[in-house]
Rosetta silent file (secondary structure, phi, psi, omega in degrees, C-alpha in Angstrom):
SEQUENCE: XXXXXXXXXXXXXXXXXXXXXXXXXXXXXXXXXXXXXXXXXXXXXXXXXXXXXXXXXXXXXXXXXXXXXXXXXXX
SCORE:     score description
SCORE:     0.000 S_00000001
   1 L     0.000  130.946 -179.275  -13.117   -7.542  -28.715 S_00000001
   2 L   -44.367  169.316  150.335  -16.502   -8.467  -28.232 S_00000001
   3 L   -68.317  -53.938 -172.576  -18.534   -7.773  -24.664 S_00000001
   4 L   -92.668   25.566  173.491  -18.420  -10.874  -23.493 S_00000001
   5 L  -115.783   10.545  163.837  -15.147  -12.091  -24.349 S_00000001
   6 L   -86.252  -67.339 -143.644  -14.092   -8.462  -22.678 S_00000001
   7 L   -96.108  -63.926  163.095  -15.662  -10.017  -19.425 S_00000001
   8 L    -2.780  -73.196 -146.313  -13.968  -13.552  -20.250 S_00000001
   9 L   -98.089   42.460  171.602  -10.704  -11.965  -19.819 S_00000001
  10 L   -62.060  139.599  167.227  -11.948   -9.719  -17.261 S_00000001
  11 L     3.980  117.100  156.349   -9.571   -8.450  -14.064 S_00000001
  12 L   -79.470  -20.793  171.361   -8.198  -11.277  -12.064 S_00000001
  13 L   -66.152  -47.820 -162.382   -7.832   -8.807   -8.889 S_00000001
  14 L   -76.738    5.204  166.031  -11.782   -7.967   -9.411 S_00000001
  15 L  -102.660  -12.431  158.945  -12.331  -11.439   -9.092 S_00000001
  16 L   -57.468  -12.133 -163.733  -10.294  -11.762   -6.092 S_00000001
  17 L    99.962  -91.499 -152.871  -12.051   -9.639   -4.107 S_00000001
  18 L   -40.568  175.884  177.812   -9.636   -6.846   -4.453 S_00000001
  19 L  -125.373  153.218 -158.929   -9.654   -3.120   -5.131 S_00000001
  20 H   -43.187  -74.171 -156.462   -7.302   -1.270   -7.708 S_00000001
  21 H   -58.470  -27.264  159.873   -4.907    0.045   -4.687 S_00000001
  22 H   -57.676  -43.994  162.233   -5.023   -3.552   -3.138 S_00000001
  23 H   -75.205  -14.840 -168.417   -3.671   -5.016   -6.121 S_00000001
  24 H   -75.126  -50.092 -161.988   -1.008   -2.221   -6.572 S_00000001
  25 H   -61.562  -37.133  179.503   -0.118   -2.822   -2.961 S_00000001
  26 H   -85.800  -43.753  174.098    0.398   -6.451   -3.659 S_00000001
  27 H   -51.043  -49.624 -143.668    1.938   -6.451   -7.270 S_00000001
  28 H   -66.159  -49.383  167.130    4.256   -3.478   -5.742 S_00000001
  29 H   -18.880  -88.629 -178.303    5.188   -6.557   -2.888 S_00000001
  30 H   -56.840  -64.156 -171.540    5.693   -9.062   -4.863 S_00000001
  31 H   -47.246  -36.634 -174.627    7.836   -7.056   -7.727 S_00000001
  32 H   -87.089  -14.868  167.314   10.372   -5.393   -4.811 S_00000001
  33 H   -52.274  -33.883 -163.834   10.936   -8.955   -3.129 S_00000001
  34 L  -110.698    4.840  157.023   12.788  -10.143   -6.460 S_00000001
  35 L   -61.647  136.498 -177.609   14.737   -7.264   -7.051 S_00000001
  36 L   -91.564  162.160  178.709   18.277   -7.672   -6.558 S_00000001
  37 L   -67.974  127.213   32.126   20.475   -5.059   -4.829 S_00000001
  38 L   -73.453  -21.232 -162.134   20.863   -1.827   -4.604 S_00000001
  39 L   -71.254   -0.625  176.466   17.474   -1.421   -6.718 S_00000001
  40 L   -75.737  -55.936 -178.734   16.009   -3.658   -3.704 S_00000001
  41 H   -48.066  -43.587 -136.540   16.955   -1.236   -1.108 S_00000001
  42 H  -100.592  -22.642  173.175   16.637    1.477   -2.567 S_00000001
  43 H  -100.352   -5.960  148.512   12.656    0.608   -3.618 S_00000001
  44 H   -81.915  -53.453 -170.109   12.104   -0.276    0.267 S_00000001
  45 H   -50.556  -30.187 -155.315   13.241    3.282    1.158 S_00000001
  46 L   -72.237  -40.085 -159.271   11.042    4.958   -1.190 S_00000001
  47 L   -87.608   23.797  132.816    7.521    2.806    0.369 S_00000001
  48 L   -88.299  134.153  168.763    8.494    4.426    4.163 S_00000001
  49 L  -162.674 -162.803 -151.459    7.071    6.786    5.402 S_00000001
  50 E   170.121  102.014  161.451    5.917    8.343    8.671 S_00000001
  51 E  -140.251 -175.862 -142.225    3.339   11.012   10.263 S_00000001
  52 E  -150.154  124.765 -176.762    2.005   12.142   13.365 S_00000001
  53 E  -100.021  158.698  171.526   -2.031   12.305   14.278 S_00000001
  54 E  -137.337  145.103  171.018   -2.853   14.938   16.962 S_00000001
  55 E  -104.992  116.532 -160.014   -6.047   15.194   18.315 S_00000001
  56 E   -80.200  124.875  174.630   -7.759   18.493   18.911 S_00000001
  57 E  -128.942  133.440 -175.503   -9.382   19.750   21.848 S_00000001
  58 L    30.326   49.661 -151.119  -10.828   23.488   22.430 S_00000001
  59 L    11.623   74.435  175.399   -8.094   24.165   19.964 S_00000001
  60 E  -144.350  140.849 -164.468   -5.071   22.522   21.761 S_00000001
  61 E   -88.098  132.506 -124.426   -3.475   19.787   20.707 S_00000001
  62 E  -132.321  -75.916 -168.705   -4.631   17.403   23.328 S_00000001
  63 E  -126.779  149.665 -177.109   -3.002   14.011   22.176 S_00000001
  64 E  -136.549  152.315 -177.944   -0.327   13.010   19.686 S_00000001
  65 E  -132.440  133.849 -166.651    0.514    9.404   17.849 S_00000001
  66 E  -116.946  161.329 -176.989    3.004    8.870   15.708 S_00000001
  67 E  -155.933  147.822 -159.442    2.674    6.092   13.136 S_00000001
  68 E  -136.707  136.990  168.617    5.369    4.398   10.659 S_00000001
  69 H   -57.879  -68.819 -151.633    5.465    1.755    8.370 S_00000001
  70 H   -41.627  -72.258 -164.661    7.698   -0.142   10.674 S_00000001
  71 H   -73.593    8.882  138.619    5.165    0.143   13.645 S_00000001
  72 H   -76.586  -38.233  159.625    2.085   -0.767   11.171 S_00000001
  73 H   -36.166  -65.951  179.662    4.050   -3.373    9.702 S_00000001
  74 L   -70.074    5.748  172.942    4.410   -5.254   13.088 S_00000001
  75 L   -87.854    0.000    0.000    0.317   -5.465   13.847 S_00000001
């Protein structure tokens, strides 16, 4: 394939705006909505997850936040 018939049929995410993991993120979306069940469920569990920032002060852990898909989900 030529160059410009390479750039013809170029990305449709890089023309979108997006970045690789944005399109991933969206494809990934879109693909587990139409699964039917169990492989629906069971492809939500795996895309949870859940860890806890602490913030350091005169080396003591000063403040801690916990963060979830669930509670990222809802902003």
């Amino acid at each position: 394939m030529s160059a410009p018939a390479a750039q013809k049929f170029a990305s449709y995410w890089r023309r979108a705006g997006l970045n690789y993991l944005e399109m991933l993120n969206t494809a990934n979306g879109a693909l587990v909505q139409v699964l039917k069940e169990p492989a629906r469920s069971a492809a939500l569990k795996r895309g949870a997850y859940a860890f806890n920032s602490e913030a350091w002060v005169a080396g003591n852990p000063e403040k801690v936040v916990h963060f979830d898909s669930a509670s990222v989900a809802k902003k």
